[in-house]
C-alpha positions, 0 to 999 in steps of 0.5 A: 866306435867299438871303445866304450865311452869313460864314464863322467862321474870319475874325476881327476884320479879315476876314483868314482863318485861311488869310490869317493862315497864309501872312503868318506865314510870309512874315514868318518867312522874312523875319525868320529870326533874329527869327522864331527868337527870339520862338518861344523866348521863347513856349516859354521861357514855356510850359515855364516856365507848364507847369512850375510847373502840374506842381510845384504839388502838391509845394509845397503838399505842402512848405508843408504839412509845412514849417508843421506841423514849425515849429509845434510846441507842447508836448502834454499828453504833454510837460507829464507828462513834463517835462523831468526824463526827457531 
């Protein structure tokens, strides 16, 4: 056991999470405009994801409701009743 173990951070290409850092940056700086850009679009994106995860559980809530007040059939009290008591 004299091989030094690989360190894990390296991913596909044997560039460390360092590496990758520091040419992220020199590309943005490169590129500000672009950079700008295509950091909106990923937070336009996750707003988006996190807002629809955040209203989930209303929209079941309104589906729910919305089919009980659209399915509404007669009961056996409405069949007592008639319609002569309006």
């Amino acid at each position: 056991m004299t091989r030094k173990r690989e360190r894990e951070d390296d991913d596909l290409s044997g560039v460390g999470l360092g590496g990758m850092a520091l040419l992220l940056t020199v590309m943005a700086l490169r590129h500000p405009w672009q950079a700008l850009k295509e950091l909106l679009r990923v937070i336009g994106r996750l707003g988006r994801w996190a807002l629809g995860r955040a209203l989930a559980p209303a929209a079941v809530v309104v589906v729910i409701v919305s089919s009980r007040r659209r399915d509404r059939r007669p009961t056996f009290e409405d069949y007592l009743h008639g319609r002569d008591e309006d």
